[in-house]
C-alpha positions, 0 to 999 in steps of 0.5 A, a space after each residue: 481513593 479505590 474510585 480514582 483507580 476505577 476511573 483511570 482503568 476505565 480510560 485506560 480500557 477505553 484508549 486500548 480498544 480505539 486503537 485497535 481499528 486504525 488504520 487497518 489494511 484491507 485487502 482486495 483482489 480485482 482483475 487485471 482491468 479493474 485495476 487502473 481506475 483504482 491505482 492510477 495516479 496514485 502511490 503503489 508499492 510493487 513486490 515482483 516475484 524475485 523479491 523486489 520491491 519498487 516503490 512509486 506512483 501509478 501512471 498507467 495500466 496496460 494490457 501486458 505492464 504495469 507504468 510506474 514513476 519509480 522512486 524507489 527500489 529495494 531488493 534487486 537493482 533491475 530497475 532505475 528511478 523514472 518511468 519503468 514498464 514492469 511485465 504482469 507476470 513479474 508482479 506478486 502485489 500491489 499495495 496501493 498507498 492512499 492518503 485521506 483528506 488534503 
């Protein structure tokens, strides 16, 4: 009886610690043109300064801007859905959005 319990506590202890290395985030810091083989064509969601927070996809980098085709925004009304230029010195973060497998 005692060993059915041991068991069960077992995999009970096994299930907790495969859970604790999902989907970890793991942040990295790149230059501004090291940014767009990286986030280009690919979903993103950019916090400005001011507190909003766009979510989209990547179109393009450009020296100055950042291309995204919005989707949506959240915080402030400053930008619209479709493609919006938004400043380098308006963005705190980008948290690129990556899907594995098909």
């Amino acid at each position: 009886m005692i060993f059915k319990y041991q068991i069960v506590l077992l995999i009970l202890l096994l299930c907790a610690g495969q859970t604790s290395g999902l989907a970890a985030a793991q942040p990295i810091e790149l230059k501004w043109n090291e940014l767009a083989p990286i986030i280009q064509g690919h979903g993103v969601e950019v916090s400005l300064k001011e507190g909003t927070k766009i979510l989209g996809e990547a179109v393009v980098v450009r020296g100055d801007s950042l291309v995204v085709e919005v989707k949506k925004v959240s915080g402030g009304k400053t930008y619209h859905k479709g493609s919006a230029a938004i400043p380098r010195t308006e963005i705190s973060l980008i948290k690129l959005e990556r899907t594995r497998g098909t």
